[in-house]
C-alpha positions in Angstrom: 55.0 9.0 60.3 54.5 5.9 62.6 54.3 2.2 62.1 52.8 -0.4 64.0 52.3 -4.3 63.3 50.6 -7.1 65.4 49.6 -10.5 64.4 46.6 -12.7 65.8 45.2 -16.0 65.4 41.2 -16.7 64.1 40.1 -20.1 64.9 38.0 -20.9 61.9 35.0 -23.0 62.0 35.5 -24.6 58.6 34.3 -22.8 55.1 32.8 -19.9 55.5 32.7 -16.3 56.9 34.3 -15.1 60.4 34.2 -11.5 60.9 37.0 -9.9 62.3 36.8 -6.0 62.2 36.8 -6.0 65.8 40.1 -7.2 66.1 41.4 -5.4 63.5 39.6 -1.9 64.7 40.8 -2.9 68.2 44.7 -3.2 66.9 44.0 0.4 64.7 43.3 2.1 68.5 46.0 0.3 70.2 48.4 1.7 67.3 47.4 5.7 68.1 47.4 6.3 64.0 45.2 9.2 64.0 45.3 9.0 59.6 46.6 6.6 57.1 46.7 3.0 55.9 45.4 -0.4 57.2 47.0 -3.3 55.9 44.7 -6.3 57.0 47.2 -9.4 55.1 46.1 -13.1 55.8 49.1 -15.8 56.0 47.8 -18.9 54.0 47.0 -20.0 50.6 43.8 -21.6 51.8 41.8 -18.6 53.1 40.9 -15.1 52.0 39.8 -11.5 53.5 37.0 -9.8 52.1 35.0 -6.8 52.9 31.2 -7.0 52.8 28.1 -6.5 54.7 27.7 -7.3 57.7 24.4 -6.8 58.5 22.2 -9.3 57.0 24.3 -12.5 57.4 22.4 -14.0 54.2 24.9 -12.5 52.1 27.8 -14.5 53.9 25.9 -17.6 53.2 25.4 -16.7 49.0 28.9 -15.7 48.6 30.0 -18.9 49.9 27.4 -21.0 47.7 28.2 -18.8 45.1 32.4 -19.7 45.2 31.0 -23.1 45.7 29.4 -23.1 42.5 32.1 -21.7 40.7 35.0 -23.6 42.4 33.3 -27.2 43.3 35.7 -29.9 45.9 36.7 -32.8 44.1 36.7 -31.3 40.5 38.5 -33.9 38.6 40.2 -30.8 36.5 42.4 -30.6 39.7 45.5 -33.0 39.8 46.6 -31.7 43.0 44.7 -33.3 45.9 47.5 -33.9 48.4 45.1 -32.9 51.9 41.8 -34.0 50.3 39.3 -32.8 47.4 38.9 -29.6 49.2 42.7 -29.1 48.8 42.9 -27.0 45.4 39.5 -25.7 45.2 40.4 -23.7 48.0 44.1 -22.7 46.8 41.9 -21.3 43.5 39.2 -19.7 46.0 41.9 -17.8 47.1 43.5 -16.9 43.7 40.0 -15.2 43.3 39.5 -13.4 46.1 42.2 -11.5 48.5 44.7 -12.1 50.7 45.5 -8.4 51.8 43.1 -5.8 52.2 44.0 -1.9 52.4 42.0 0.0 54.3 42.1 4.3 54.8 42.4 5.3 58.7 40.7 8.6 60.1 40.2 9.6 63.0 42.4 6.9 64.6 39.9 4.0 63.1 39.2 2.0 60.4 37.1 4.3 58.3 34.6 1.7 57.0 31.4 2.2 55.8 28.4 1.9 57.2 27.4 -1.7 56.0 30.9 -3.0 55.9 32.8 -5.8 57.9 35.8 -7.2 57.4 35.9 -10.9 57.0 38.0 -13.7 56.7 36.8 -16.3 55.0 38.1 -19.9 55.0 37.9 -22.0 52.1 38.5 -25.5 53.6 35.7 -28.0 55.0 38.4 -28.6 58.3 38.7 -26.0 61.1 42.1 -24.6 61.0 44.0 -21.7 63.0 44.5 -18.6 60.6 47.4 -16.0 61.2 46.1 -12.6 60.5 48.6 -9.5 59.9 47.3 -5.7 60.7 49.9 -3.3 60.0 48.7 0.4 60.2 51.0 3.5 58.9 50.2 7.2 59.4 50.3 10.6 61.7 49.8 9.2 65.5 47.6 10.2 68.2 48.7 11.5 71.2 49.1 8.5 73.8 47.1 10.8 76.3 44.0 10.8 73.4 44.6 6.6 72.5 41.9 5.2 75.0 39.4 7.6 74.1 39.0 6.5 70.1 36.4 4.2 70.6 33.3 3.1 68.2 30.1 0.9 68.4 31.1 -2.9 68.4 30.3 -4.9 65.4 27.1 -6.7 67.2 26.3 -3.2 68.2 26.4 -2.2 64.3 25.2 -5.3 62.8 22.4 -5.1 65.0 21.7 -1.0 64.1 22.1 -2.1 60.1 19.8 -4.7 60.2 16.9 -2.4 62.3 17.4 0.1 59.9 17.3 -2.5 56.8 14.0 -4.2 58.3 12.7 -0.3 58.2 13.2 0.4 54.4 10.3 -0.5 52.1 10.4 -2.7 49.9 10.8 -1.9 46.0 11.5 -3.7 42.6 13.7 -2.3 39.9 12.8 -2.4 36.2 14.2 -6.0 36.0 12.3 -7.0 38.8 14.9 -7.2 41.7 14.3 -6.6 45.4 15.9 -3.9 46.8 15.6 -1.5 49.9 14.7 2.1 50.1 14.6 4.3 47.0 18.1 5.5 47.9 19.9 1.6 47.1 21.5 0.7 44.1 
């Protein structure tokens, strides 16, 4: 059983989504973990990690209004305001969403599915520098074999989901909601 634990820094834009399974998947090869755990843990009280599609980046856009809606800056419930009216709307964004994700390991990669990114996702209007925290535990790969575990990047796969969703017919379900292929949900 090995360990191995790396920290980087995202550079956030302001709220919103910024995938980063590349740098995750990247630090997953560099550990050699052929099978095990990803621990993916985000070192704020201001920001979140999720996993969600990343192919159609219209989904990024209604989670965000959506927590918007539900958790709105400058609610005068709040008493705590002490950086701004963004301040404890997004210390309750966070209560609501994640600040660790676990994710299995096979094959000396994060074993995600196809539609799935991982994302962090900052809950303040500023841009701010976000610490991220991957620590992988498992069986390791030989170091000879450590270069060769390799996938598609995510703009390689976000690009290949959203060909194949632009492929799938369009269908309506008995209430009437859009959705792809007879195989969705």
């Amino acid at each position: 059983m090995s360990v191995h634990r790396e920290s980087f820094t995202v550079e956030t834009p302001g709220r919103g989504t910024t995938e980063i399974s590349s740098q995750v998947q990247a630090i997953v090869a560099q550990a050699g973990i052929r099978e095990g755990l990803c621990t993916v843990f985000v070192h704020h009280t201001s920001a979140s990690l999720t996993i969600n599609e990343n192919a159609d980046p219209d989904v990024q856009v209604d989670l965000d209004a959506f927590l918007n809606r539900l958790v709105r800056d400058g609610d005068p419930l709040f008493v705590h305001r002490a950086e701004g009216p963004d301040d404890m709307p997004a210390h309750v964004r966070t209560a609501l969403t994640q600040t660790s994700l676990s994710i299995p390991v096979a094959g000396g990669r994060c074993d995600l599915g196809t539609w799935q990114g991982i994302f962090l996702w900052e809950h303040r209007q500023r841009p701010h520098q976000r610490r991220i925290t991957v620590c992988i535990t498992g069986d390791t790969l030989p170091p000879a074999n450590r270069s060769k575990v390799q996938g598609p990047s995510d703009k390689d796969r976000s690009t290949f989901c959203r060909k194949a969703l632009r492929s799938l017919p369009e269908e309506r379900n008995s209430f009437g909601c859009l959705r792809w292929g007879s195989g969705s949900p």
